[in-house]
C-alpha positions in Angstrom: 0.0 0.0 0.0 1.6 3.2 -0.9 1.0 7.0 -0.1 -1.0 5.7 3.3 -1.4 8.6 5.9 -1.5 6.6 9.0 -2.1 8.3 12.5 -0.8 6.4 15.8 -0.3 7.6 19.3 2.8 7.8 20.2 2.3 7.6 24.1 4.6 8.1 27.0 4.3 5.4 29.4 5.5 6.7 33.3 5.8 3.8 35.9 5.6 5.1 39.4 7.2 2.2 41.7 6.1 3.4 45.2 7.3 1.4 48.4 8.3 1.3 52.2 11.1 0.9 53.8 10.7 -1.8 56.7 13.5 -0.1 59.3 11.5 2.8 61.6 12.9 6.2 61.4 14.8 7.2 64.5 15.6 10.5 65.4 19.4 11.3 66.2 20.3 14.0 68.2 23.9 16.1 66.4 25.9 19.4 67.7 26.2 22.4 65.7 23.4 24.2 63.5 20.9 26.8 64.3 17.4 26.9 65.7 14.1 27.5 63.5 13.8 30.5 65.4 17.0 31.7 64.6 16.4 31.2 60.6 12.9 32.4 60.8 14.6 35.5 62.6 17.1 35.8 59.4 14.8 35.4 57.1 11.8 38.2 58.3 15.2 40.3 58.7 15.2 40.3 54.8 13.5 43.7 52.9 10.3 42.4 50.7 10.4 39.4 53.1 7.1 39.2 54.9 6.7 36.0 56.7 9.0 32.6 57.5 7.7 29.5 58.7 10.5 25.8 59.5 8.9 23.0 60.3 9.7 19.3 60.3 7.2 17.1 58.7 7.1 13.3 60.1 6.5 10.7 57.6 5.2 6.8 56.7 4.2 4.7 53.9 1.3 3.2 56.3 -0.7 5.4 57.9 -2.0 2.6 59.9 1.5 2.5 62.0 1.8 3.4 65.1 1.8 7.3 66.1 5.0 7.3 67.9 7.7 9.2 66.7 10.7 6.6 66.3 8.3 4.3 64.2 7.7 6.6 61.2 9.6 6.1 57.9 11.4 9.3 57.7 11.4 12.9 58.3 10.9 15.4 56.0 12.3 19.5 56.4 10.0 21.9 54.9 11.1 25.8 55.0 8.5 28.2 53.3 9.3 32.1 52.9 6.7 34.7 51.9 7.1 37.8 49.9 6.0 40.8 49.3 3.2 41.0 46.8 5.0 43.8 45.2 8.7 42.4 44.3 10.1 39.3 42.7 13.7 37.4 43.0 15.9 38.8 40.4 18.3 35.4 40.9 15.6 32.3 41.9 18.3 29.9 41.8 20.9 32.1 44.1 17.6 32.5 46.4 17.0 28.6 46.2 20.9 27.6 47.2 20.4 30.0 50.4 17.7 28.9 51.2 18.2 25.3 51.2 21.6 25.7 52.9 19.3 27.8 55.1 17.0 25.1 55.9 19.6 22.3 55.9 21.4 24.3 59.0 18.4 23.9 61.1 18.9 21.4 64.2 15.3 20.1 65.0 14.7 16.7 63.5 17.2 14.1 61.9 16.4 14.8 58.1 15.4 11.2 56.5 13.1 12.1 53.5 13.4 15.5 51.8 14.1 19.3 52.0 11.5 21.5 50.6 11.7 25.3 50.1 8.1 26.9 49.6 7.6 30.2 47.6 4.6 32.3 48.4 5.5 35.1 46.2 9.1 36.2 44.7 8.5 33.6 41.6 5.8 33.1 39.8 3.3 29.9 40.7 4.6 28.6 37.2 7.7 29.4 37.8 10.2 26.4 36.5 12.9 25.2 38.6 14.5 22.9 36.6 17.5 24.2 35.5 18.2 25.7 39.0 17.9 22.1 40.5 20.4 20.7 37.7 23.2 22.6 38.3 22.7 23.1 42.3 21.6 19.5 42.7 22.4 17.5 39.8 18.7 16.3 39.9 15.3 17.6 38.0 13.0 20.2 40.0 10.4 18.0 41.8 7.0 19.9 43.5 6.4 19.3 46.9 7.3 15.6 47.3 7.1 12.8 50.6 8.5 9.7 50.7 5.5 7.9 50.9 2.8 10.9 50.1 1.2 10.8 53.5 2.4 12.7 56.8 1.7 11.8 60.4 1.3 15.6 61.4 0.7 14.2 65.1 4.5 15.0 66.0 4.8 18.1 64.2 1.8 20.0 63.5 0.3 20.9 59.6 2.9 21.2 57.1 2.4 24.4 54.4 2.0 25.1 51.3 3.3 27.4 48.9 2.9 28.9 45.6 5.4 27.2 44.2 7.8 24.6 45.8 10.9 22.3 45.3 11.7 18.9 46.8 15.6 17.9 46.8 16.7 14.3 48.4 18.3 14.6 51.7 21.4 12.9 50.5 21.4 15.9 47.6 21.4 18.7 50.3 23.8 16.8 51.8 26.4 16.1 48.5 25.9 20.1 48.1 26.2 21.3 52.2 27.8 18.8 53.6 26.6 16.5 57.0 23.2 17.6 58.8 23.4 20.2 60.6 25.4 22.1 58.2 26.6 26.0 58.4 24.1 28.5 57.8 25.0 31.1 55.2 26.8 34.6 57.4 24.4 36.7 56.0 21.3 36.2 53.3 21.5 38.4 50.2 18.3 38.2 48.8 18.5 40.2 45.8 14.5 41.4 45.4 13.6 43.7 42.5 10.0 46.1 42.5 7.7 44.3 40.2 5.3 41.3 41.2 6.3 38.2 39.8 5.5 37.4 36.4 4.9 34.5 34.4 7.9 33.7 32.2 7.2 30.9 29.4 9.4 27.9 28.7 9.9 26.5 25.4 6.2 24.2 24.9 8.6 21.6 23.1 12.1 20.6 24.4 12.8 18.8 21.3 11.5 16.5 18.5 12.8 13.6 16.1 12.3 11.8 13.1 12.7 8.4 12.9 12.4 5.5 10.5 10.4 2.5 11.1 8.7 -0.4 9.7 4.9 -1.7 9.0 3.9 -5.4 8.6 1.0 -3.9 6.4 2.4 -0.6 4.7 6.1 -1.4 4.9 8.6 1.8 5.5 7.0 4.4 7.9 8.4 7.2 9.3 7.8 8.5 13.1 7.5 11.9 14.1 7.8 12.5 17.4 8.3 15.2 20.2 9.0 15.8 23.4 6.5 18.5 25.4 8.4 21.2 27.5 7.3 21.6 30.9 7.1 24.5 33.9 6.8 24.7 37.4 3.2 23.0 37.3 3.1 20.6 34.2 3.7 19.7 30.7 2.5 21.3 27.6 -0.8 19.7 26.7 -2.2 21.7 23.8 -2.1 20.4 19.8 1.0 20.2 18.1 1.2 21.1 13.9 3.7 18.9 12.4 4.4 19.8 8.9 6.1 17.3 7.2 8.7 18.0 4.3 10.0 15.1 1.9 12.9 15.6 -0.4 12.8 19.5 0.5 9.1 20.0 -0.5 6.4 20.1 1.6 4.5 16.9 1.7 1.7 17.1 4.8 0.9 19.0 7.7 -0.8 16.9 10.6 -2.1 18.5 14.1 -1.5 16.2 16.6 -3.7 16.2 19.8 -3.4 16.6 23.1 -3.2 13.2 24.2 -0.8 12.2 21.6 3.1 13.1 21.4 3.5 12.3 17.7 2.3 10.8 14.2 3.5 8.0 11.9 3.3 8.9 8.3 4.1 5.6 5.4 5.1 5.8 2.2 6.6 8.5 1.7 9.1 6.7 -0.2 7.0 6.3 -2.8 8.5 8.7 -5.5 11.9 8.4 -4.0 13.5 5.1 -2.9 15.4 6.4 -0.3 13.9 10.2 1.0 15.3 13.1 2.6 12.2 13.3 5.2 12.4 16.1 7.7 9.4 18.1 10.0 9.1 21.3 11.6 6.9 21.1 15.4 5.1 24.1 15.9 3.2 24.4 19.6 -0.6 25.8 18.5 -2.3 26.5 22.0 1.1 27.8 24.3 -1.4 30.0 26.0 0.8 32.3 29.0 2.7 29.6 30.5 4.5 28.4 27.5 6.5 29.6 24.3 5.6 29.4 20.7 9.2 28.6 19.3 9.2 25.6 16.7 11.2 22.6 16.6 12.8 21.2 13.5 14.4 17.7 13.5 15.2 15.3 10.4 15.6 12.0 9.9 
């Protein structure tokens, strides 16, 4: 069969393998550090900062457990900072390393589970943090994560929330500022800037290929697929155009769905035994959060 337009989903399959850990989480008691008080104190110190709140979240994978302290799975540290409405972070990821060395110099709670910084204000709620988390952390942004996804808030009272968030692994904050309790930074320079916060897109595709492939039924295919970008709350889900281009001339243009992340086109060989086949990805519904920049790729 020849000159066969043939639309699949390409899907993206994401496996979440969630477990316990069967040793209890017991608390360990280490010199050096600094108080909650004492950071909330340099943090409310800052100009444009408006409120600081360090607690330490217990967690386990079964809520059914028992409520004492030493037989939870882990313990998580959460710092959250509020801004004024007014100004925004001119350097989020400089803001992020303090405060995570910030939070990491806190002597409460042995840390077994993860370090969250909370943003009310100074970013926007779509602000992405990936790149910050990279280079600090050598790990992708996460939003507010748990080991298990439930707290016992028996031992430590309700955990908050924040307008935007990032989750690092204890043993990241530790690779970056050494044991538990570390040093807290001399002094926090917080550079803030008059302005609220606003939204600042990221590319809606991070990249795109074209590949070759093969058909039982309609023999050489070709696959055109992309990857969606993605921001501080989620993935681009609006339609992608894909206009295809064989041999330098345009051959088809297909929109591709939200649910989908790519097209397989056979055939186009049919005038040309061996094609040139390339595609340029164009985002149609970027909205605010995301960019309209295409993507070109070739086979």
């Amino acid at each position: 069969m020849r000159g066969v337009l043939r639309v699949v989903m390409v899907g993206v399959l994401t496996l979440v393998l969630a477990g316990c850990v069967t040793d209890r989480y017991h608390d360990q008691r280490r010199p050096g550090g600094i108080t909650a008080e004492q950071a909330e104190t340099m943090l409310t110190s800052v100009p444009g900062v408006t409120g600081a709140q360090y607690v330490t979240a217990s967690t386990r994978c079964d809520p059914s457990d028992s409520e004492q302290l030493n037989q939870s799975e882990g313990m998580d540290l959460v710092l959250k900072v509020t801004f004024a409405d007014d100004v925004h972070l001119s350097d989020p990821a400089d803001a992020l390393d303090q405060l995570a060395r910030l939070a990491w110099s806190v002597n409460v709670h042995y840390p077994r589970g993860y370090l969250t910084i909370l943003f009310d204000g100074g970013v926007s709620s779509y602000y992405s943090w990936g790149k910050a988390t990279e280079d600090l952390f050598t790990t992708s942004a996460s939003g507010y994560q748990t080991p298990c996804g439930t707290h016992d808030y028996k031992n430590s009272g309700s955990v908050p929330t924040g307008e935007s968030s990032v989750s690092i692994e204890g043993s990241r904050a530790a690779g970056r500022y050494g044991d538990w309790p570390g040093n807290p930074p001399d002094r926090l320079d917080l550079t803030l800037v008059d302005g609220a916060p606003q939204v600042e897109p990221v590319p809606a595709l991070d990249s795109a290929s074209v590949t070759e492939s093969s058909d039982p039924v309609d023999g050489r295919c070709w696959d055109f697929a992309y990857d969606p970008g993605a921001d501080g709350v989620g993935r681009y889900q609006g339609r992608v155009e894909v206009d295809v281009v064989v041999e330098g001339q345009p051959y088809t243009t297909v929109i591709v769905t939200s649910d989908q992340t790519g097209v397989t086109l056979c055939g186009l060989d049919r005038d040309v035994a061996d094609p040139v086949v390339s595609a340029v990805f164009t985002p149609m519904d970027p909205g605010d959060r995301f960019g309209t920049a295409s993507v070109e790729a070739r086979s």
